[in-house]
BAFILUM-55866 format. One record per residue (C-alpha): residue in three letters; x, y, z. Coordinates in steps of 0.25 Angstrom, whole numbers, plus 5000, padded with zeros to 4 digits. Layout:
ALAXYZ ...
//
This chain:
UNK507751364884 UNK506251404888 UNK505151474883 UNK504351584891 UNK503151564882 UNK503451424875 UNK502051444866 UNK502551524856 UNK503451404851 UNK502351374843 UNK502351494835 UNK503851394829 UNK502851344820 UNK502951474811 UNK504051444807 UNK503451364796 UNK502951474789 UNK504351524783 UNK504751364781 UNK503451364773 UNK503651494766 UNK504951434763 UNK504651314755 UNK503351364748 UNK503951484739 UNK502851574733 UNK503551634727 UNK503151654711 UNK504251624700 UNK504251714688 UNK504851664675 UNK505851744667 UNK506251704655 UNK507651724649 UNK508351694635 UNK509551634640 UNK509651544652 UNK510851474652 UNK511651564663 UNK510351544674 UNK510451394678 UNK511651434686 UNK511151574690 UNK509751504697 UNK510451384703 UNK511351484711 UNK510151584713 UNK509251464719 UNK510351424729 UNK510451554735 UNK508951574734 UNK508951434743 UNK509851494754 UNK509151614757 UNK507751564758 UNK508451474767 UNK509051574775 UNK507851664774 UNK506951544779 UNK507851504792 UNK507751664794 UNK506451664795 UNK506151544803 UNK507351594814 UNK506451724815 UNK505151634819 UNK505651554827 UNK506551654836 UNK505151744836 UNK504351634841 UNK505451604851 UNK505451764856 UNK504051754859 UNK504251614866 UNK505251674876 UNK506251574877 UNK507351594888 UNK508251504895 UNK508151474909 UNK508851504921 UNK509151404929 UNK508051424940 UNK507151434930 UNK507751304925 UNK507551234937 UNK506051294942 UNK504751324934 UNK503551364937 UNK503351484948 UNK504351584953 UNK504551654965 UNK505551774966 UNK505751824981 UNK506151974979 UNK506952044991 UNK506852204989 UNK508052265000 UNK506952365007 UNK508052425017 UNK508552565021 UNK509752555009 UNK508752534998 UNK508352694999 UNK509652714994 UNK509352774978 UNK509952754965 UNK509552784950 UNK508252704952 UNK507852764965 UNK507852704977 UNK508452574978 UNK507252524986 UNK506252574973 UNK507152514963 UNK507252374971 UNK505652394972 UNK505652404957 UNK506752284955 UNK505952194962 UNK504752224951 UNK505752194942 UNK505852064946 UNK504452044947 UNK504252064934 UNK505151984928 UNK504351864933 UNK503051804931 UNK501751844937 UNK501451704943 UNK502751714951 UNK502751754965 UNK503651854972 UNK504151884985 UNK504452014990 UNK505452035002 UNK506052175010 UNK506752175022 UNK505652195029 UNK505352025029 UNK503952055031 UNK503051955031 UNK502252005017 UNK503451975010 UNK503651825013 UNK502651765005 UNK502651784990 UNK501851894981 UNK501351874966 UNK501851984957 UNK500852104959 UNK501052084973 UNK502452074973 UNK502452204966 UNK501652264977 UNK502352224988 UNK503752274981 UNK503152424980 UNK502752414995 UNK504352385000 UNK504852495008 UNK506052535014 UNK506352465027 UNK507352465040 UNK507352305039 UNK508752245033 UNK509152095029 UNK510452025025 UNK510251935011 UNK510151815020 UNK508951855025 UNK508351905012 UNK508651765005 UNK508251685016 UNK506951755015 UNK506851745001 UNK507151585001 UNK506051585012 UNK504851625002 UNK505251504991 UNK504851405002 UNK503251394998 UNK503951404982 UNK504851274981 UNK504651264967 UNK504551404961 UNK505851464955 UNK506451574965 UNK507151694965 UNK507751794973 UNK507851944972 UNK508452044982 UNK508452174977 UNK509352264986 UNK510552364986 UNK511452254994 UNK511952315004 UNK513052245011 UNK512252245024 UNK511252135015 UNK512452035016 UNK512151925026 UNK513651895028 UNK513351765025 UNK513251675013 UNK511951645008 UNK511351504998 UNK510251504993 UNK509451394986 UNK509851394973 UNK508551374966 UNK508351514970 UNK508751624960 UNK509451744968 UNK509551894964 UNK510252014970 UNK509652144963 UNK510752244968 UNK510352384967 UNK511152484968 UNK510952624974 UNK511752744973 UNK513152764983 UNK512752874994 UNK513252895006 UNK512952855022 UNK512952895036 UNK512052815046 UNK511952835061 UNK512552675065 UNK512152705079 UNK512152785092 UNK512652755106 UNK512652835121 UNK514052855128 UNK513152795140 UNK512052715140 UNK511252795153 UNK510652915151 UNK510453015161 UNK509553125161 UNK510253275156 UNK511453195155 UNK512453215142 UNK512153105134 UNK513253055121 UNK512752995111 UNK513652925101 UNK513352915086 UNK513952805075 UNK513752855062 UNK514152775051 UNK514752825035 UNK514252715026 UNK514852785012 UNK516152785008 UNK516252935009 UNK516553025022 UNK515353085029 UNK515553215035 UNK514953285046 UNK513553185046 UNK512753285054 UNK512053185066 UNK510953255075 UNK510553175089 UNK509053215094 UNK508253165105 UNK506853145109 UNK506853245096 UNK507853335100 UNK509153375095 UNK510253335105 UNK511453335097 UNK512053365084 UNK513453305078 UNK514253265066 UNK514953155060 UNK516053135050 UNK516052985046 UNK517352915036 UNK516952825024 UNK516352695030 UNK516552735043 UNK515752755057 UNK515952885065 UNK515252915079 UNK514953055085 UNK514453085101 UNK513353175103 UNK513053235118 UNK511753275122 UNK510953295136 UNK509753355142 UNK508853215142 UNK507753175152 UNK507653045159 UNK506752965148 UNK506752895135 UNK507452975122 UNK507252965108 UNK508552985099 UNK508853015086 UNK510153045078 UNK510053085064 UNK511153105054 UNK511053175040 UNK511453085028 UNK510753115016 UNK510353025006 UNK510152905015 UNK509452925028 UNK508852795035 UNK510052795043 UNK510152955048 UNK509352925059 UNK509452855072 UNK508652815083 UNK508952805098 UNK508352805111 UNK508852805127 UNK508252805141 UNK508852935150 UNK508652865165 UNK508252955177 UNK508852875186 UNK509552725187 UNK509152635198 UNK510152545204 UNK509952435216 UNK511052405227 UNK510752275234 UNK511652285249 UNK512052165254 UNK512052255268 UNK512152395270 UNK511852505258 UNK513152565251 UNK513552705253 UNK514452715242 UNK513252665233 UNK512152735238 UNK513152865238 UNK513352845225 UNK512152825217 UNK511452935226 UNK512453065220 UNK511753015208 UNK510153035207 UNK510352955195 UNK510452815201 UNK509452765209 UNK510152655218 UNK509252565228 UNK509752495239 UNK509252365244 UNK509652245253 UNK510152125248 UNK508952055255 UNK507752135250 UNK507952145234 UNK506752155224 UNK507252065214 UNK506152095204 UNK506952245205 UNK508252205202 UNK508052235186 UNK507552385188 UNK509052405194 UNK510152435183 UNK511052415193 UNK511352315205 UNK512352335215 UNK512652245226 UNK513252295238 UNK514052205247 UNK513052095247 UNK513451975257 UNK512551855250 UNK511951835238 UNK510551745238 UNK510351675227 UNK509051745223 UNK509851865224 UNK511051795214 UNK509851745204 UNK509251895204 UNK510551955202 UNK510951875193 UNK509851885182 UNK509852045186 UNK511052055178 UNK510951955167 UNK509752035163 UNK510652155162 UNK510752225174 UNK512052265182 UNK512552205196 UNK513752265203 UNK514252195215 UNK515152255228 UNK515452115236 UNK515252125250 UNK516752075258 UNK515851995268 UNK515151925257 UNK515051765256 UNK515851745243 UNK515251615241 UNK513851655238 UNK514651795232 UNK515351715221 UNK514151625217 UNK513351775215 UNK514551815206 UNK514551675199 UNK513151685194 UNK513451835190 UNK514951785181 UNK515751885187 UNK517151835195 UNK516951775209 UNK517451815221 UNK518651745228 UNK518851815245 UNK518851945249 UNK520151995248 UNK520652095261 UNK521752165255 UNK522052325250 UNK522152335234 UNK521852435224 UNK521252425211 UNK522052425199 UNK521652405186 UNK520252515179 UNK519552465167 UNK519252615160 UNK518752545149 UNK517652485156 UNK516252545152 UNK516052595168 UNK517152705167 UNK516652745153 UNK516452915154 UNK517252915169 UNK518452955165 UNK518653075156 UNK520153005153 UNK520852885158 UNK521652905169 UNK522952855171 UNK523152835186 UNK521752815192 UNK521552795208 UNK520852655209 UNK520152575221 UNK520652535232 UNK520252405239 UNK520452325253 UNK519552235253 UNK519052155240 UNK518252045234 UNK519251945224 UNK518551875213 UNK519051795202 UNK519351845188 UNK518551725180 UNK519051745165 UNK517551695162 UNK516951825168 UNK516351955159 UNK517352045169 UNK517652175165 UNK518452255174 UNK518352375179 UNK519152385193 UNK520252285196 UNK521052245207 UNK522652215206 UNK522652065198 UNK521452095189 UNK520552075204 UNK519252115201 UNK518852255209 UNK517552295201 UNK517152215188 UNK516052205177 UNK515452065173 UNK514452045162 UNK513251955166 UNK512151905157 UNK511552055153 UNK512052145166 UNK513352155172 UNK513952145185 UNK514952245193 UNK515852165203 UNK516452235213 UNK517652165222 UNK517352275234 UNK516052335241 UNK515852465243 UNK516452505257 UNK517652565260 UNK518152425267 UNK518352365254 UNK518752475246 UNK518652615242 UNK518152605228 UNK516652655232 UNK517452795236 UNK518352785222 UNK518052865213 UNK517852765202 UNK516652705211 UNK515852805205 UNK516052805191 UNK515752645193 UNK514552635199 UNK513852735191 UNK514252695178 UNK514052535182 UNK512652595186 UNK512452665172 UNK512852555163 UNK511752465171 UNK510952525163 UNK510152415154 UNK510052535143 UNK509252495131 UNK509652495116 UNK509752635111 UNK508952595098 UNK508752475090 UNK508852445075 UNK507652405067 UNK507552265059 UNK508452215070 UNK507352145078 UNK508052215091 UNK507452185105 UNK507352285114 UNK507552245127 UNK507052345140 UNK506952325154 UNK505752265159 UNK504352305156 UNK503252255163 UNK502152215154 UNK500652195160 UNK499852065152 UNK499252175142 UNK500452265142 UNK501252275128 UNK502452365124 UNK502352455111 UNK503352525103 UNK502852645099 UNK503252765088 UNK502452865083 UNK501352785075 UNK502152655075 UNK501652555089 UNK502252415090 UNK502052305102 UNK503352245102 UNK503552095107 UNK503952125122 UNK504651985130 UNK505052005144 UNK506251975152 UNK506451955168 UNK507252095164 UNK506852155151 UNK505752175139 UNK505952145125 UNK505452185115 UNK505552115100 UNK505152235090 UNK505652125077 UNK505152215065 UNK504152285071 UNK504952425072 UNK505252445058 UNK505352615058 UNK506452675065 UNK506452795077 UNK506152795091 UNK505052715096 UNK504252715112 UNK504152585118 UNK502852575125 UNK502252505137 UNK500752575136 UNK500952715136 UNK502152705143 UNK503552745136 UNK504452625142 UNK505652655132 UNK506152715117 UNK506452595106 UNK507352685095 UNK507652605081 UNK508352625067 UNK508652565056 UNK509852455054 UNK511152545051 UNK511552425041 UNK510852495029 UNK511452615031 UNK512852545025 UNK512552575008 UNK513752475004 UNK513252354995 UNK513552224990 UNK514252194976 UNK513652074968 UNK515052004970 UNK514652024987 UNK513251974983 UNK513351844976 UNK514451814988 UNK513451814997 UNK512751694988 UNK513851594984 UNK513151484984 UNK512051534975 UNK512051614960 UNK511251744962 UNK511151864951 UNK511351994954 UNK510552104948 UNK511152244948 UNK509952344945 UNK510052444936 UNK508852544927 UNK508452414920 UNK507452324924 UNK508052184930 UNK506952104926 UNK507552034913 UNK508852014919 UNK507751944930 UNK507151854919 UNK508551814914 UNK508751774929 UNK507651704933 UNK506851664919 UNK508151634910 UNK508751684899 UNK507751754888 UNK508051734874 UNK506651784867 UNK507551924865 UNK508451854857 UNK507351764848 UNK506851914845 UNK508151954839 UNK508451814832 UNK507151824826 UNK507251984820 UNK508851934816 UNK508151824808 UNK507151914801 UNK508152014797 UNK509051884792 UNK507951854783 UNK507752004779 UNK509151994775 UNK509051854768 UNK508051924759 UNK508752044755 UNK510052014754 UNK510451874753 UNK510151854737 UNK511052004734 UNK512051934742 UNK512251824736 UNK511951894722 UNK513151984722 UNK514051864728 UNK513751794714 UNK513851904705 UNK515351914711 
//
């Protein structure tokens, strides 16, 4: 046992006054005299007995009431066992869960104010001469260093709500990571959060176990949920005035069925489309809304559901390029091909150059989407090198053999690229067999799938091996699994490998039908599209084709009031730029090269606060097996005794209190009632 304030020990010494008042009785004796004595020898030796005991007993009261009321003010409690095994200063790291969830309400108010108010709670309930350290999910840098108690309170009444997030790991690493410059000082942890389940690390956590651990659980009201999880277009290039499908993924995180969750689609501040959702307990539902009339140029886009009381999730950003036109390159090993040139000219869309296979601009080859090699004889190795880093960067290659071609220099090309090689020209009347419908290149062309579909026909072909190593996906196939027009992934990009050119010799697949549908939806997937949105707290890169900056040129990413310059690293290809946390509100933003709009950046918040399930206490200490951690389910009472308990021990000045009244009234009772006791026992 321990004393809070040890002096008062002294104040013992009082009890001397009732041992003194005890043996030195001053009290006067008054004579009575009587004619006949012979009965009161017996009569005073009893009385003197009884009178013995009860001074005795009133005495021992007396002295128990001093010394349990000089105790009270001493303070003793036992200590705890970090108290135990520390002394001196105390530091106490105090997470408050800042995050969407904690604007959920119950009887107290918001739980973010009440978690504000717990954390003074705790405060409170240890000396002024501690130190304190206060920590959101925001990690700034302000909160890693420690605070005294006036600060600390200051710091807690300026925490805010935040789009930031962290799993438990994360939190009790930080919080381990300020004891550093403390070795000696007895520590604590608090983390005062509702607990969501997305707070779980999924992963076992120790920690030392000098440190005292702490869960304040707070617990808000149960309320429903919809939140708009994500959004995705049917196809990923956008054409001016075409008809446009955007799809919607909403998501019920309550146990109850939402119906008819109104959702409204606007774009550059127009309403575009409107639509409703009904969504089963737990459950995610998708809807499709259809819009057109757009210009070539950025958009902005918003969705927006209603779902009252919780709202941080009803709104959701997006943003997407409609392309006037797509350029494409053909690189002709002789003579230009009709077919292509026919084809890509019905379409003012596509913007197909044509060049010789002698007198290519390599420094162009990234403006292309799309590169097409028709029937080129050699391959240079500058040519291969070029080629080859064109389409691990992302872009897309497809390639019609020429039938005269060296295959030597043919097959070391197609090595470097990982698609299969070619064997010999093979002179010998086939047909295709076998369509791959599922293949992302026939998405949209046929309105059903058909059952007895006329295919190519071929005379004359290129045979290459079916390597199991390969990325082939099949689209055409010749009898045997023989390959009549693949797809291999390479590094980023892709490659299209064709067995036939495109004459009539070979085959007639440039006059088929499906030559069409083919070509122009290889050319549309080329498309390097960037991210529709991005999600803040996520540290996303955003990576966008090349931009050419001067030595005093920088990027900025602008909204409204709100300017950043971004960390910007160039590739041979690309641009990135590293926003970390500098983004922290979400919407639409302009990415800026001086005054010149060079894309539209859209983020939102992380959907994971928008599921309102939590953890039990059971859950919780699992999380901790190797460690003993308390849990502190708040209630309208304050925490801070049961804090004191924790941290300081168990008090006892409460109980010398009451001992000390209970031995004041015993002596009160001694005096009033013990002689009449014992008096009407003897006349019995």
């Amino acid at each position: 046992m321990s004393f809070i304030f040890p002096g008062f020990l002294f104040a013992l010494f009082a009890v001397a006054i009732p041992v003194i008042i005890h043996l030195f009785n001053f009290r006067r004796f008054k004579k009575v005299y009587f004619s006949n004595v012979r009965f009161l020898k017996s009569v005073a030796q009893e009385t003197s007995s009884y009178q013995h005991l009860k001074n005795r007993l009133i005495l021992f009261s007396r002295i128990l009431a001093i010394v349990f009321l000089v105790l009270a003010f001493a303070k003793p409690y036992i200590p705890s066992m970090a108290e135990s095994n520390t002394s001196g200063q105390k530091v106490v790291s105090v997470f408050i869960d800042n995050s969407y969830s904690m604007e959920t309400v119950n009887k107290q108010g918001t739980l973010l104010d009440e978690a504000k108010r717990r954390g003074k709670e705790i405060a409170s309930a240890y000396s002024l001469n501690d130190k304190f350290q206060l920590l959101t999910n925001d990690f700034q840098g302000q909160h890693q260093r420690l605070l005294s108690y006036e600060d600390f309170l200051n710091a807690i009444d300026e925490v805010k709500i935040s789009s930031s997030n962290r799993d438990l790991n994360q939190i009790i690493n930080k919080q381990q990571d300020v004891f550093a410059s403390e070795p000696n000082a007895s520590k604590s942890i608090f983390v005062i959060s509702d607990f969501q389940r997305n707070l779980n690390s999924s992963e076992k956590l120790k920690v030392d176990s000098s440190i005292s651990l702490n869960m304040v659980m707070l617990q808000a009201n149960t309320q429903p949920n919809i939140s708009i999880d994500s959004v995705w277009f049917t196809s990923p290039v956008h054409r001016p005035g075409e008809n446009e499908k955007l799809v919607v993924r909403l998501r019920n995180n309550s146990d109850e069925k939402s119906e008819n969750v109104p959702i409204k689609l606007t774009v550059n501040k127009q309403q575009k489309a409107v639509g409703n959702a009904s969504i089963l307990p737990r459950a995610t539902a998708f809807d499709t809304l259809s819009f057109n009339g757009l210009s070539a140029g950025w958009q902005e886009g918003e969705l927006e559901i209603t779902d009252y009381p919780i709202v941080f999730d009803d709104r959701f950003f997006f943003s997407f390029k409609v392309y006037d036109a797509l350029p494409l390159l053909i690189i002709n090993g002789s003579v230009e091909n009709d077919y292509l040139n026919a084809l890509y000219k019905a379409d003012p869309f596509f913007k197909a150059s044509n060049v010789s296979a002698g007198n290519i601009n390599y420094s162009e080859l990234g403006n292309y989407p799309l590169i097409i090699l028709n029937e080129i004889k050699d391959y240079s190795s500058g040519l291969v090198q070029q080629l080859k880093l064109y389409v691990q960067q992302g872009g897309s290659l497809m390639i019609f053999p020429s039938l005269e071609t060296d295959l030597s220099t043919y097959r070391n090309f197609l090595q470097v690229l990982g698609t299969d090689l070619p064997n010999q020209v093979v002179t010998e009347k086939t047909k295709v067999v076998s369509i791959n419908l599922q293949h992302l290149v026939f998405k949209g062309v046929f309105e059903r799938s058909p059952q007895k579909l006329d295919l190519p026909i071929v005379d004359k072909y290129v045979s290459y091996t079916t390597g199991s190593r390969t990325s082939r996906q099949s689209l055409l196939e010749l009898p045997g699994r023989k390959v009549f027009f693949n797809q291999y992934a390479f590094g980023k990009g892709k490659v299209y490998l064709s067995a036939v050119p495109l004459n009539a010799e070979a085959s007639n697949f440039a006059r088929h039908s499906l030559f069409v549908p083919i070509l122009f939806q290889a050319s549309l997937l080329s498309f390097q599209t960037q991210k529709i949105f991005y999600t803040l707290g996520d540290n996303q890169t955003v990576e966008l084709p090349r931009i050419n900056l001067n030595a005093n040129q920088s990027l900025r990413v602008v909204k409204k009031n709100f300017e950043v310059i971004p960390d910007a690293r160039q590739t041979s290809n690309s641009t990135r730029l590293y926003l970390a946390d500098q983004v922290k509100e979400t919407g639409n933003y302009n990415l800026l090269k001086g005054d010149s709009l060079l894309a539209k950046l859209a983020f939102n918040d992380n959907r994971k606060e928008s599921d309102l399930s939590y953890m039990d206490e059971k859950e919780l200490k699992s999380i901790f097996p190797d460690n003993k951690i308390e849990t502190l389910k708040t209630g309208s009472a304050p925490i801070t005794s049961h804090i004191k308990t924790s941290n300081q021990g168990i008090q006892l000045w409460k109980l010398c209190i009451i001992l000390a009244l209970l031995s004041l009234a015993a002596e009160v009772l001694l005096i009033r009632f013990y002689m009449k006791t014992k008096r009407a026992a003897h006349d019995l």
